[in-house]
C-alpha positions as CSV (number, residue, x, y, z in Angstrom):
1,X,14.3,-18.7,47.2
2,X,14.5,-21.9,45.2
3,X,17.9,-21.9,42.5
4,X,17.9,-23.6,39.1
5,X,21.4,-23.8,37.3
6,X,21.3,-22.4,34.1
7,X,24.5,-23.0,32.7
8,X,27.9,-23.0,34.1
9,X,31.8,-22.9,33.0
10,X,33.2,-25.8,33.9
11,X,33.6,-29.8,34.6
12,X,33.8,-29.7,38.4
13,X,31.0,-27.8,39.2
14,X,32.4,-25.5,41.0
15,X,33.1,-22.1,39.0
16,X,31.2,-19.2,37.7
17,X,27.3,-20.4,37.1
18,X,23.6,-18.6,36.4
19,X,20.4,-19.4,38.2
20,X,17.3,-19.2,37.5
21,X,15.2,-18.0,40.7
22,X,11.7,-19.1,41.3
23,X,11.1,-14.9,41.7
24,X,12.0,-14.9,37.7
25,X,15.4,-12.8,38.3
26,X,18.9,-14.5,37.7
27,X,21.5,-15.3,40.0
28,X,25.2,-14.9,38.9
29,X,27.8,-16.5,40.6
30,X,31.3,-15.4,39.6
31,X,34.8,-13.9,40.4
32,X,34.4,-11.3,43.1
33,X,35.4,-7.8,41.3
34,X,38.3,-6.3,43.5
35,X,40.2,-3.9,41.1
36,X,39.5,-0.6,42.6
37,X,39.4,1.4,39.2
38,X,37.1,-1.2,38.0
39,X,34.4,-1.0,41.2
40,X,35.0,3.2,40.7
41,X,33.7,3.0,37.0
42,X,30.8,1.1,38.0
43,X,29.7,3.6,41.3
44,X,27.9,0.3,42.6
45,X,25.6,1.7,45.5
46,X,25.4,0.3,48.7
47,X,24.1,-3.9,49.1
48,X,25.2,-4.3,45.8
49,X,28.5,-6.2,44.6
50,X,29.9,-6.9,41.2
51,X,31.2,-10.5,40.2
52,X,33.6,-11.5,37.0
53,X,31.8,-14.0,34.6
54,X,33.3,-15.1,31.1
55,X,31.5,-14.0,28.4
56,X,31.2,-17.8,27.2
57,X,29.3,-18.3,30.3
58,X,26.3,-15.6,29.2
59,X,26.3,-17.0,25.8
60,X,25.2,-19.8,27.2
61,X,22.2,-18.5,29.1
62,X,20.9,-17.2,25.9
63,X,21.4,-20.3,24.0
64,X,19.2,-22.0,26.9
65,X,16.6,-19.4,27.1
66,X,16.1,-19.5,22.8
């Protein structure tokens, strides 16, 4: 799977960032969602995990996708 960064949060390069996949899905890396009410609300099934982004950070993917 080949990555192209989208955007990202920060200076360093280092923090919560989207990819663009050569599949044409989206990769999202971010904080990873521990609080256990939180992960109850969503009922994630099984091989799936939920990530913390700020919402900055998806404004940003639609301002490079317009």
């Amino acid at each position: 799977m080949k990555l192209t960064k989208i955007t990202d949060g920060c200076e360093n390069k280092n923090c919560p960032a989207v990819y663009e996949t050569d599949h044409g899905t989206l990769v999202v890396q971010g904080y990873v969602l521990s609080d256990p009410e939180a992960l109850k609300q969503i009922g994630l099934p099984e091989g799936e995990s939920a990530v913390e982004v700020t919402t900055e950070l998806l404004r940003g993917v639609h301002a490079v996708s317009d």
